[in-house]
N, CA, C and O of each residue as an XYZ file, in Angstrom:
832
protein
N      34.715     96.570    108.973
C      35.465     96.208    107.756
C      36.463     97.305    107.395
O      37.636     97.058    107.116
N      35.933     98.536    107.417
C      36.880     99.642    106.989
C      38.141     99.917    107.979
O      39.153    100.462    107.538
N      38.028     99.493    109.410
C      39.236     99.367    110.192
C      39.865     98.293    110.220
O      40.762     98.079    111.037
N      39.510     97.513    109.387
C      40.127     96.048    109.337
C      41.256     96.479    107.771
O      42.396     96.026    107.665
N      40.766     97.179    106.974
C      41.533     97.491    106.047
C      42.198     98.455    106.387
O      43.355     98.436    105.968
N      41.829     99.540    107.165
C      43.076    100.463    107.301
C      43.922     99.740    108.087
O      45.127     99.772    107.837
N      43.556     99.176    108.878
C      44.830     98.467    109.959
C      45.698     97.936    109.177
O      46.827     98.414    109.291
N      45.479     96.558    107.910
C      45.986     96.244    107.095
C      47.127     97.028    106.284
O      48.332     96.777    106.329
N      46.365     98.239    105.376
C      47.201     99.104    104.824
C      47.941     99.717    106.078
O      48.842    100.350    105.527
N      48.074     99.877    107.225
C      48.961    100.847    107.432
C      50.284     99.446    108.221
O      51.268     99.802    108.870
N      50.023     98.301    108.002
C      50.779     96.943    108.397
C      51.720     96.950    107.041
O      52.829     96.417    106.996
N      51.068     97.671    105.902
C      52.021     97.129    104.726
C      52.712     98.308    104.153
O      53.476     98.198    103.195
N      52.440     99.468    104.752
C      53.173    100.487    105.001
C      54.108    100.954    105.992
O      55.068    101.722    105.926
N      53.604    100.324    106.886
C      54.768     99.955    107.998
C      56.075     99.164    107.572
O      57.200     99.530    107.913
N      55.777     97.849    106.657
C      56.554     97.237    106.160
C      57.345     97.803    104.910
O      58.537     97.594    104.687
N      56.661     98.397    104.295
C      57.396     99.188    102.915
C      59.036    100.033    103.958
O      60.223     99.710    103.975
N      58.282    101.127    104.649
C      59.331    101.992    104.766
C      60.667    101.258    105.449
O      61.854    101.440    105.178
N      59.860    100.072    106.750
C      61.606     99.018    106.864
C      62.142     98.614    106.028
O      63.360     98.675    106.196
N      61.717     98.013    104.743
C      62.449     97.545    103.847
C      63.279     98.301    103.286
O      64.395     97.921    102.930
N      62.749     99.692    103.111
C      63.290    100.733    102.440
C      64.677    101.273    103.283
O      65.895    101.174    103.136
N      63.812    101.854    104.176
C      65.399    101.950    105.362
C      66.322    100.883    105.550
O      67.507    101.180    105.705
N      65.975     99.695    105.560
C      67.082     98.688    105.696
C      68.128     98.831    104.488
O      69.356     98.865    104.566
N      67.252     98.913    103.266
C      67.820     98.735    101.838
C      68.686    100.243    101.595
O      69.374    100.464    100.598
N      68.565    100.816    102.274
C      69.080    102.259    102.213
C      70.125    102.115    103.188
O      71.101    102.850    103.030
N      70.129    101.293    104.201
C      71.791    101.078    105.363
C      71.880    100.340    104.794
O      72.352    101.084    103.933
N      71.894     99.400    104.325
C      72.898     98.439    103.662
C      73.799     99.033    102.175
O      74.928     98.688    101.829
N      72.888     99.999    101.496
C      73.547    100.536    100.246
C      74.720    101.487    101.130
O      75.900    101.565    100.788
N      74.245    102.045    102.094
C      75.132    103.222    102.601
C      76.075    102.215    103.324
O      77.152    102.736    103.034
N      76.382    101.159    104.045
C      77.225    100.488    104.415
C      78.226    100.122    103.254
O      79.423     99.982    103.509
N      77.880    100.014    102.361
C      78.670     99.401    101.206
C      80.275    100.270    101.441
O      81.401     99.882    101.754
N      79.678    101.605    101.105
C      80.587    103.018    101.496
C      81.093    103.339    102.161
O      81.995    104.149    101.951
N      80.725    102.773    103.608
C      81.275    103.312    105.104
C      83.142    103.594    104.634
O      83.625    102.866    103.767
N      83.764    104.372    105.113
C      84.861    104.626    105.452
C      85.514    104.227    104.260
O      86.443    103.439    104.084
N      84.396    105.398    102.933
C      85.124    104.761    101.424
C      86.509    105.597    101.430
O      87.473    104.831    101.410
N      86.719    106.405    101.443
C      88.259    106.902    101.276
C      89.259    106.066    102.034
O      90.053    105.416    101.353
N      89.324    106.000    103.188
C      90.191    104.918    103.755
C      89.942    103.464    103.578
O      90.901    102.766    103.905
N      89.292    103.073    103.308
C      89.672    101.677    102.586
C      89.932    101.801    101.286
O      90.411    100.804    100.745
N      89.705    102.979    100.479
C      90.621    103.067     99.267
C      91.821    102.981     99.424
O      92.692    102.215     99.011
N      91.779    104.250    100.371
C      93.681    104.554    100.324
C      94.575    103.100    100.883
O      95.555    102.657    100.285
N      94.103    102.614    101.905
C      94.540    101.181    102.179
C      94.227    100.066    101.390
O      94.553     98.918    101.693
N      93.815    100.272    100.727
C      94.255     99.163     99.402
C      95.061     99.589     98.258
O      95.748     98.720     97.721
N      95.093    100.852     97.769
C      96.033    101.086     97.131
C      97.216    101.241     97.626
O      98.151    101.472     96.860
N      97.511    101.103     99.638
C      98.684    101.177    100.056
C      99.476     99.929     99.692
O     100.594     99.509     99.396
N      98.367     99.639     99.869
C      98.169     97.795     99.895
C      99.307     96.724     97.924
O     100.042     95.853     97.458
N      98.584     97.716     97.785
C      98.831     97.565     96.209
C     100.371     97.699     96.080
O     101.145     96.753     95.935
N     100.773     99.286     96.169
C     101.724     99.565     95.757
C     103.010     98.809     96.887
O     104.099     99.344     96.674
N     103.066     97.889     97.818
C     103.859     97.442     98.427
C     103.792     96.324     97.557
O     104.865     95.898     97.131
N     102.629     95.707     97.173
C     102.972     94.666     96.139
C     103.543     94.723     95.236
O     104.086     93.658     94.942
N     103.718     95.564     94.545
C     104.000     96.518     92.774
C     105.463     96.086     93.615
O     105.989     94.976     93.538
N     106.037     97.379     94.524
C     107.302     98.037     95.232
C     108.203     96.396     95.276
O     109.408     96.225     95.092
N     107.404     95.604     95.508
C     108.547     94.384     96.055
C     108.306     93.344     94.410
O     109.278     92.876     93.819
N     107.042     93.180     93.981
C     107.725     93.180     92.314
C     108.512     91.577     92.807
O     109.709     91.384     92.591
N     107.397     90.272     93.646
C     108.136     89.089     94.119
C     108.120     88.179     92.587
O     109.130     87.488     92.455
N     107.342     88.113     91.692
C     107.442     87.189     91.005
C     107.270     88.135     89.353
O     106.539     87.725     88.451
N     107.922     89.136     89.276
C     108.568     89.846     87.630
C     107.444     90.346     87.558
O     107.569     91.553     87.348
N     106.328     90.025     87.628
C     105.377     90.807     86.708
C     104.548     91.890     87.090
O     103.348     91.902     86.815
N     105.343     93.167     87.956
C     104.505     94.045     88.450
C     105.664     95.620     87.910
O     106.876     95.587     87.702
N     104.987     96.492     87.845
C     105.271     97.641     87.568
C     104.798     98.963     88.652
O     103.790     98.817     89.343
N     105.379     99.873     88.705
C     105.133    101.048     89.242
C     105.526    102.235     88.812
O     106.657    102.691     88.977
N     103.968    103.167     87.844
C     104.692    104.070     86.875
C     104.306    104.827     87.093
O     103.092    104.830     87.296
N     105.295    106.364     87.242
C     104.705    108.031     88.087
C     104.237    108.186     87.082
O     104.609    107.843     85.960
N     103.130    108.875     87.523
C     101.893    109.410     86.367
C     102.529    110.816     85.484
O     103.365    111.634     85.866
N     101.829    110.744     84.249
C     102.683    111.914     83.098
C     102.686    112.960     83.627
O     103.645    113.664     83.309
N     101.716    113.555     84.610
C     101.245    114.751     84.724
C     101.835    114.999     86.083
O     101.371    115.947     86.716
N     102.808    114.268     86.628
C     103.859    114.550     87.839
C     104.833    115.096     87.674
O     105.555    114.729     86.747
N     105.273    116.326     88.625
C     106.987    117.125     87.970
C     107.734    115.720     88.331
O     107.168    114.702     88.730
N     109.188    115.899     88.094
C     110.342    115.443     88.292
C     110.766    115.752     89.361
O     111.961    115.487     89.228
N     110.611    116.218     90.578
C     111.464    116.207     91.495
C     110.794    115.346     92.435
O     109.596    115.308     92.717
N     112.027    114.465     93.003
C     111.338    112.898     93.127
C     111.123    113.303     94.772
O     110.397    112.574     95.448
N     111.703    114.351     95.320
C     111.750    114.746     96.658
C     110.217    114.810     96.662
O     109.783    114.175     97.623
N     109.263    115.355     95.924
C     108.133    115.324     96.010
C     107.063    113.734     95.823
O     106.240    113.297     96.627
N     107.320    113.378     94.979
C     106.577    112.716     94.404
C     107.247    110.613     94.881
O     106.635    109.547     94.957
N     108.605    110.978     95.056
C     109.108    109.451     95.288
C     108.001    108.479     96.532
O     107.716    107.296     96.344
N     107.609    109.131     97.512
C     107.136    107.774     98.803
C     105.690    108.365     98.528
O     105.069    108.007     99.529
N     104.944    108.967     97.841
C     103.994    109.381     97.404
C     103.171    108.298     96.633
O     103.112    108.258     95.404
N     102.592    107.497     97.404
C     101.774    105.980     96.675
C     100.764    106.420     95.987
O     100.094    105.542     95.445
N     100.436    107.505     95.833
C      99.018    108.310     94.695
C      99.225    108.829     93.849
O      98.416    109.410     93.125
N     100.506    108.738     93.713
C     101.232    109.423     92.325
C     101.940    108.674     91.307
O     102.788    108.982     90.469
N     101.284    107.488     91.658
C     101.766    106.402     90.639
C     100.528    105.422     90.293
O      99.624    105.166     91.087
N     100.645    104.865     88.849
C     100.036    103.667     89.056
C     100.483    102.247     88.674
O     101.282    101.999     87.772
N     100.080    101.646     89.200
C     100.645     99.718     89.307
C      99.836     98.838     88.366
O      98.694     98.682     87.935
N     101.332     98.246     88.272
C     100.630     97.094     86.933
C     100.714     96.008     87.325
O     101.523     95.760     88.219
N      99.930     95.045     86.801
C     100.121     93.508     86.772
C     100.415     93.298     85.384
O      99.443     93.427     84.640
N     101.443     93.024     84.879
C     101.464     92.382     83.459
C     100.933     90.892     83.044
O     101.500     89.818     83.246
N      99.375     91.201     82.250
C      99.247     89.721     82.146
C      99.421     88.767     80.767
O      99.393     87.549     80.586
N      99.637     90.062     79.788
C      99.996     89.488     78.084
C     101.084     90.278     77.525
O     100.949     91.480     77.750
N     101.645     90.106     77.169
C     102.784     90.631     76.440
C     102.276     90.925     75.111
O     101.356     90.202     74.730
N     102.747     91.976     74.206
C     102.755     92.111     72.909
C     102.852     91.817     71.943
O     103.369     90.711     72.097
N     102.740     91.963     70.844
C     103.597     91.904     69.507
C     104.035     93.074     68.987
O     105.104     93.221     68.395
N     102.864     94.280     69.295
C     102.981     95.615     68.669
C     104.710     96.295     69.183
O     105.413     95.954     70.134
N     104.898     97.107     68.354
C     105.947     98.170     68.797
C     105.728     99.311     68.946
O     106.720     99.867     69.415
N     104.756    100.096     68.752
C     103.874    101.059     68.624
C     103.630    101.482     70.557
O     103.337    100.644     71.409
N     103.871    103.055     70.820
C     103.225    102.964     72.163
C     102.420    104.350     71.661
O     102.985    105.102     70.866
N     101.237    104.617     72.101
C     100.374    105.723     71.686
C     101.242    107.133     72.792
O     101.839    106.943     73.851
N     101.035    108.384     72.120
C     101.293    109.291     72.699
C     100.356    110.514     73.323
O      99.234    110.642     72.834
N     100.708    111.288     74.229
C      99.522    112.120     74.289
C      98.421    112.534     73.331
O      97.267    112.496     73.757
N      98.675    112.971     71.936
C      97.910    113.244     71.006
C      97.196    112.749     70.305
O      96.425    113.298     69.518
N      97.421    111.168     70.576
C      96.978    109.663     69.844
C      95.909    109.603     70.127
O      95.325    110.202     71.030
N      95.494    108.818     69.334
C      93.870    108.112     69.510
C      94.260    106.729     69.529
O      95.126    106.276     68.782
N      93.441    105.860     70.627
C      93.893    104.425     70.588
C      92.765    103.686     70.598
O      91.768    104.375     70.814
N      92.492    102.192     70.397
C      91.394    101.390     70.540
C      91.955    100.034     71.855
O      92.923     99.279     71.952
N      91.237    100.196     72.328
C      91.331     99.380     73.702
C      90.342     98.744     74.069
O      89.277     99.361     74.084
N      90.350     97.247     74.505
C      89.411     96.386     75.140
C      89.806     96.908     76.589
O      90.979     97.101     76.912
N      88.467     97.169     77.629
C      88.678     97.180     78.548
C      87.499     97.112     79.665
O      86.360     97.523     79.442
N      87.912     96.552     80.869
C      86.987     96.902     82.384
C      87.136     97.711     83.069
O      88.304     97.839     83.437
N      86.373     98.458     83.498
C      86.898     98.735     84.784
C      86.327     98.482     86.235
O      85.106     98.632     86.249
N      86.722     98.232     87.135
C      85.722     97.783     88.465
C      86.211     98.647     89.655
O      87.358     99.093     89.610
N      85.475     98.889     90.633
C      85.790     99.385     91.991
C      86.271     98.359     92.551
O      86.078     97.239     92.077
N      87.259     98.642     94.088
C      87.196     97.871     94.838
C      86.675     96.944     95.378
O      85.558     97.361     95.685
N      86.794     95.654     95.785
C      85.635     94.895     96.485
C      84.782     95.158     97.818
O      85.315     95.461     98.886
N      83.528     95.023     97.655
C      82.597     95.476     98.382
C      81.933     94.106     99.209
O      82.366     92.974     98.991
N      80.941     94.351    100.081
C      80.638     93.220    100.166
C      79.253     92.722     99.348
O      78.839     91.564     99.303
N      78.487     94.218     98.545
C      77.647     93.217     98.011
C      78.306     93.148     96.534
O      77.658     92.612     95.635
N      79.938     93.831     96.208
C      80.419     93.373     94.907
C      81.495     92.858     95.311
O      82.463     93.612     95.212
N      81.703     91.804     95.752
C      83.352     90.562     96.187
C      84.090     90.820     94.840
O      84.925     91.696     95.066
N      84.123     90.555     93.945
C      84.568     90.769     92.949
C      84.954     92.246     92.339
O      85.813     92.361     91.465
N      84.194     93.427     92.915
C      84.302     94.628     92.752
C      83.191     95.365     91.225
O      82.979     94.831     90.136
N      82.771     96.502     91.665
C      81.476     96.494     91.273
C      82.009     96.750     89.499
O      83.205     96.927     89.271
N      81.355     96.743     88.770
C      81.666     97.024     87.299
C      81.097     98.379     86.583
O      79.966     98.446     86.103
N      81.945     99.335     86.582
C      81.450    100.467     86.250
C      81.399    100.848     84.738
O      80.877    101.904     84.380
N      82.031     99.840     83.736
C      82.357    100.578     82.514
C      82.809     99.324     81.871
O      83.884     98.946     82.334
N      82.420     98.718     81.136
C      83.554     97.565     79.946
C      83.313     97.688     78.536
O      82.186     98.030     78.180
N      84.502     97.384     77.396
C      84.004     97.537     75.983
C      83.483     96.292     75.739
O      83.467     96.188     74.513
N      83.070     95.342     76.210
C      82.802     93.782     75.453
C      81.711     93.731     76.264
O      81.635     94.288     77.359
N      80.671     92.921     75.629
C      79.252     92.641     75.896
C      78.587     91.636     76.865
O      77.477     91.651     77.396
N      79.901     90.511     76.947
C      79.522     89.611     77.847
C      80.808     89.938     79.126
O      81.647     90.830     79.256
N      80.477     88.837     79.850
C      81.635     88.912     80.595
C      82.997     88.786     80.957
O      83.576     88.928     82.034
N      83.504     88.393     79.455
C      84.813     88.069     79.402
C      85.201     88.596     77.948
O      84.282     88.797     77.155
N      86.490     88.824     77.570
C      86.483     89.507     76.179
C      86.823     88.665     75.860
O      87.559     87.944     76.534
N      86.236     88.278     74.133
C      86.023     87.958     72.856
C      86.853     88.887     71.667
O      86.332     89.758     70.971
N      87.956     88.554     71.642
C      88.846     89.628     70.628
C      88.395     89.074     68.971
O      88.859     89.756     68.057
N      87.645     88.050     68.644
C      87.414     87.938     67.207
C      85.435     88.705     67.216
O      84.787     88.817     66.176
N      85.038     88.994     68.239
C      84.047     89.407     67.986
C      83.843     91.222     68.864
O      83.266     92.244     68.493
N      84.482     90.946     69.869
C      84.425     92.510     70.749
C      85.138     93.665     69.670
O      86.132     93.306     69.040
N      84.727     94.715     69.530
C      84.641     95.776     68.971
C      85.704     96.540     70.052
O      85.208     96.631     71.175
N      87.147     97.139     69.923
C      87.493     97.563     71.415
C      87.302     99.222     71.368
O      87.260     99.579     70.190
N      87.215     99.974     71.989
C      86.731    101.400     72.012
C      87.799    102.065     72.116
O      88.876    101.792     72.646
N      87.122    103.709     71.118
C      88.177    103.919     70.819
C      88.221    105.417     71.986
O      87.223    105.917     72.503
N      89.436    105.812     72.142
C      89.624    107.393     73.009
C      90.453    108.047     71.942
O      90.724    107.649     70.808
N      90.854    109.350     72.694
C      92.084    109.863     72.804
C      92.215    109.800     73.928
O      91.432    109.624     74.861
N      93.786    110.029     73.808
C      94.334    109.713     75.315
C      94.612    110.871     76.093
O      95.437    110.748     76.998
N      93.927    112.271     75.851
C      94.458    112.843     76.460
C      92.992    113.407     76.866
O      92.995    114.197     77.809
N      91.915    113.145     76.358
C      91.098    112.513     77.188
C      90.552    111.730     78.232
O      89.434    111.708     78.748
N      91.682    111.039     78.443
C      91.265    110.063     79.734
C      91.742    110.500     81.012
O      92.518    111.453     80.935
N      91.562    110.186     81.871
C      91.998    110.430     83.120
C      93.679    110.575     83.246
O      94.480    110.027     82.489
N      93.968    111.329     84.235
C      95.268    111.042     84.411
C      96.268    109.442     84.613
O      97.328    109.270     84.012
N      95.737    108.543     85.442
C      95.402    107.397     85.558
C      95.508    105.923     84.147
O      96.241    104.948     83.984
N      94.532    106.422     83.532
C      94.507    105.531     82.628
C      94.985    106.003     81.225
O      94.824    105.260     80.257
N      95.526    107.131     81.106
C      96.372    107.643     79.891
C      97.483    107.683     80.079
O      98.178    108.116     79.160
N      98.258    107.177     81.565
C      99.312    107.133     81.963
C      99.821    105.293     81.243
O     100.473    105.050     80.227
N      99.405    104.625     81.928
C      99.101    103.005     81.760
C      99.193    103.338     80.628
O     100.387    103.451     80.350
N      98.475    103.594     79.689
C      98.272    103.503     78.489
C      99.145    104.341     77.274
O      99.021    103.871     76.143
N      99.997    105.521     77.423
C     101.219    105.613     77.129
C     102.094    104.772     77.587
O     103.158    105.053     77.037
N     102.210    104.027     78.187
C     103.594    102.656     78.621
C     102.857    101.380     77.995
O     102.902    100.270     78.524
N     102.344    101.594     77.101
C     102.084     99.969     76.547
C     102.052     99.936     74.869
O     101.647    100.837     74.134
N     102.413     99.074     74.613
C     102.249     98.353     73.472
C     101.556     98.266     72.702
O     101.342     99.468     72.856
N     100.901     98.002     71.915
C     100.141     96.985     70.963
C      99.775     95.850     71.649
O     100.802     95.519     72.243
N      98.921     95.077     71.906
C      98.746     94.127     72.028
C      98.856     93.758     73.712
O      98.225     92.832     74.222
N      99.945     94.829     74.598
C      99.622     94.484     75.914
C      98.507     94.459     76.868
O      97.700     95.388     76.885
N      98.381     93.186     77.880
C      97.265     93.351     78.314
C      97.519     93.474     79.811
O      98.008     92.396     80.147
N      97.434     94.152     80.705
C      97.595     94.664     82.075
C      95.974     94.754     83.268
O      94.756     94.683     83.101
N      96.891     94.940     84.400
C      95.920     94.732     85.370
C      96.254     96.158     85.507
O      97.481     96.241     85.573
N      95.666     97.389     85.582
C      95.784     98.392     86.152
C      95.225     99.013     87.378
O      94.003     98.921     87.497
N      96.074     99.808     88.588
C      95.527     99.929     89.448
C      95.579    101.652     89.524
O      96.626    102.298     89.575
N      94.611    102.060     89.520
C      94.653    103.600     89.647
C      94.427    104.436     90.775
O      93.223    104.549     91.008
N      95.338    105.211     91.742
C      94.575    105.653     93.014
C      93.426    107.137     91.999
O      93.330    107.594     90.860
N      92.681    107.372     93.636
C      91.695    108.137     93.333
C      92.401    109.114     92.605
O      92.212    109.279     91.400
N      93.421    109.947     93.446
C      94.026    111.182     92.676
C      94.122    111.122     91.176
O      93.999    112.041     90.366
N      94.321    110.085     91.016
C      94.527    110.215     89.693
C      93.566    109.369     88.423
O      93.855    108.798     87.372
N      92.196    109.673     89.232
C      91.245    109.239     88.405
C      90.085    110.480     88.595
O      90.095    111.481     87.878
N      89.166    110.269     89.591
C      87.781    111.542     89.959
C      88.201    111.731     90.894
O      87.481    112.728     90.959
N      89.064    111.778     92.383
C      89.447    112.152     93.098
C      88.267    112.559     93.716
O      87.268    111.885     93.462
N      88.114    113.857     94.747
C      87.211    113.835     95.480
C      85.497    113.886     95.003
O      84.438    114.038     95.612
N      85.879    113.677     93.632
C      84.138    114.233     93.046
C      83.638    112.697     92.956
O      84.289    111.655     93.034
N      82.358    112.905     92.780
C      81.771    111.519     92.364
C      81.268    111.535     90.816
O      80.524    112.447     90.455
N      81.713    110.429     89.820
C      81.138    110.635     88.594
C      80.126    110.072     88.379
O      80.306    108.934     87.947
N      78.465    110.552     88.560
C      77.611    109.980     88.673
C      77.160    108.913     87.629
O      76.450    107.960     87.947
N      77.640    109.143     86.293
C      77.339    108.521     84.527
C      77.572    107.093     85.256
O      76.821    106.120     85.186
N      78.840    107.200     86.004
C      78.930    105.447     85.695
C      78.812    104.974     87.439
O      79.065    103.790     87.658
N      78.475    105.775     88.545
C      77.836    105.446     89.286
C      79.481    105.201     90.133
O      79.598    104.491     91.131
N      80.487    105.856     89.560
C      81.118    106.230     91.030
C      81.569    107.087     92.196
O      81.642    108.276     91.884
N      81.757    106.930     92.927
C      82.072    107.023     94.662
C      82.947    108.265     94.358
O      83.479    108.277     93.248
N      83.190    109.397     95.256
C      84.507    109.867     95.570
C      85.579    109.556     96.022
O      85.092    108.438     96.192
N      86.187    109.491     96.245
C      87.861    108.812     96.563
C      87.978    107.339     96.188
O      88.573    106.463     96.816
N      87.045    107.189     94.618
C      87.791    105.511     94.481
C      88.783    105.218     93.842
O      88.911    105.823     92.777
N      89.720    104.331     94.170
C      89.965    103.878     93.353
C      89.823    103.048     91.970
O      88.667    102.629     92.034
N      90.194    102.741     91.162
C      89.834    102.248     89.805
C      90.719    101.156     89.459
O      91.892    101.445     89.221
N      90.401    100.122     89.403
C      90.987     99.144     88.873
C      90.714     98.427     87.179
O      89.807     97.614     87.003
N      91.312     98.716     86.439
C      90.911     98.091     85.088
C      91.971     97.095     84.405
O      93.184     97.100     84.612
N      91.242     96.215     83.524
C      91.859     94.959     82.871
C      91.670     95.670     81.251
O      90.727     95.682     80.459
N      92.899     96.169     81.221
C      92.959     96.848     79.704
C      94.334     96.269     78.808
O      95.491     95.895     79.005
N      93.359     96.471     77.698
C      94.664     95.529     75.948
C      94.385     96.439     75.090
O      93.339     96.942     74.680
N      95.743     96.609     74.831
C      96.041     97.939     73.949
C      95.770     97.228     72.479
O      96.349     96.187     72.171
N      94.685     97.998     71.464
C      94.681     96.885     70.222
C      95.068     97.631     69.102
O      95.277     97.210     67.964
N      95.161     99.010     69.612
C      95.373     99.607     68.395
C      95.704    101.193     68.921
O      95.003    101.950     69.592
N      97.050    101.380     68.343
C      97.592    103.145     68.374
C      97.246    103.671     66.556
O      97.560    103.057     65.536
N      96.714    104.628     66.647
C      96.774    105.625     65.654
C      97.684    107.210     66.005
O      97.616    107.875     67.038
N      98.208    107.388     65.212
C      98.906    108.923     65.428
C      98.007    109.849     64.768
O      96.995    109.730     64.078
N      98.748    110.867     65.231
C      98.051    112.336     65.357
C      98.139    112.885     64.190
O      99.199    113.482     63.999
N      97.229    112.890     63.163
C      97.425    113.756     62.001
C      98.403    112.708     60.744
O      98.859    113.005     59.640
N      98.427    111.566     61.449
C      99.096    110.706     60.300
C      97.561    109.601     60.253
O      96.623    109.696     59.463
N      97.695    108.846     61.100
C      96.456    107.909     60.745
C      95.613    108.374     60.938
O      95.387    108.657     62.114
N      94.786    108.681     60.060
C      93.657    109.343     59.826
C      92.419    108.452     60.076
O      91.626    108.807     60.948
N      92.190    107.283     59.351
C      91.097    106.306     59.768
C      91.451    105.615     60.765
O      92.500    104.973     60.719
N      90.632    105.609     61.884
C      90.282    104.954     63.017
C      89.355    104.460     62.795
O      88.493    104.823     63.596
N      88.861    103.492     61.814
C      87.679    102.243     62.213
C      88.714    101.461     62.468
O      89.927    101.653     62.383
N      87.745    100.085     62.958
C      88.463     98.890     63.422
C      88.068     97.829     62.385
O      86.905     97.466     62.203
N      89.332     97.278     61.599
C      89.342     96.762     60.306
C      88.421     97.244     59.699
O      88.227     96.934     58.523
C-alpha cells in the first residue's frame, strides 16, 4: 500500500512540475524577441502616421527633443503618433506645469495570449468609458512619461486620441514592475483630455 501511494504522489508531482514548466515557456514565449517586435511595430506605426492616407493621423517630436532635425528627423523613437478619434470643444491645451484630468488606457502590444494587447493601467472601471459616470484621473504632466506628456500637451479639452508611444520614450530599457511591464515596450493608450488646470491659477482640481 505504501508504494502504491508513493508511486502515486510522485505521478502527481511529476505532473505538477510539467505543468509548471510548460506554463513558464509559454509566459516566456509571450516575450520572445520583445524589443524587436516592438521596434517593428512602432516602425510599423510611424509609416502609417508618415503617409497620414485618410487625415486622421499625426506625428509629434517629443518635448524633450533638441531642434536640430539632422538628429532627430528619420529617428521613428523620437516621436509619437496619433490616431485622432474625437475632436474637441475645449480651447485650453495643458502645459508642462499643469495638472490635467484624463480618461484613459493603456495596453501593450498584441501578444498571443493578449490579441487585443495586454491592459496595464485604465481610469474607468469597466471596459469601455462611461464619461457621465467614470471619474477621469488626475496627473501633472510633467510627471508623466516623456511619451504621454508629449500627446498630452498637443491636445485639447475634450480630444480623444489613439496614442502610440515608442519605448524610448516611455520605460525604455527598464521594466516597470507596478503595472507589470516589459523592457523595450511600447505603449499604446486611448486617452481624452477632460480637463486642464493651470499652475498656480486653478487651484481646485476636483472633478465637478
Amino acid at each position: 500500500m505504501n508504494s502504491r501511494i508513493l508511486h502515486i504522489f510522485m505521478c502527481l508531482t511529476l505532473a505538477t512540475i510539467t505543468l509548471t514548466s510548460c506554463s513558464e515557456h509559454e509566459a516566456a514565449g509571450e516575450y520572445d524577441n520583445w524589443m524587436g517586435r516592438n521596434q517593428h511595430f512602432i516602425d510599423s506605426i510611424a509609416n502609417v502616421a508618415t503617409a497620414n492616407a485618410d487625415g486622421t493621423w499625426m506625428k509629434i517630436k517629443a518635448f524633450n527633443i533638441g531642434d536640430d532635425e539632422q538628429v532627430y528627423q528619420n529617428q521613428p523613437n523620437n516621436f509619437v503618433y496619433v490616431k485622432k478619434l474625437k475632436e474637441g470643444e475645449g480651447t485650453k491645451r495643458p502645459y508642462y506645469n499643469d495638472t490635467v484630468r484624463v480618461h484613459y488606457c493603456g495596453r501593450l502590444i498584441p501578444t498571443s495570449q493578449h490579441p487585443a494587447g495586454y491592459v496595464f493601467g485604465k481610469s474607468y472601471s469597466t471596459s469601455t468609458l462611461n464619461e457621465a459616470t467614470d471619474v477621469p484621473t488626475k496627473f501633472g504632466v510633467k510627471s508623466l512619461t516623456a511619451g504621454f506628456a508629449t500627446a498630452v500637451m498637443n491636445m485639447h479639452e475634450g480630444d480623444r486620441w489613439l496614442v502610440y508611444v515608442p519605448s524610448d520614450l516611455a520605460y525604455g530599457k527598464s521594466e516597470y514592475t507596478a503595472a507589470s511591464i516589459p523592457p523595450y515596450s511600447t505603449l499604446v493608450f486611448d486617452i481624452q483630455l477632460a480637463r486642464v488646470y493651470r499652475y498656480r491659477i486653478d487651484t481646485n482640481t476636483s472633478w465637478h
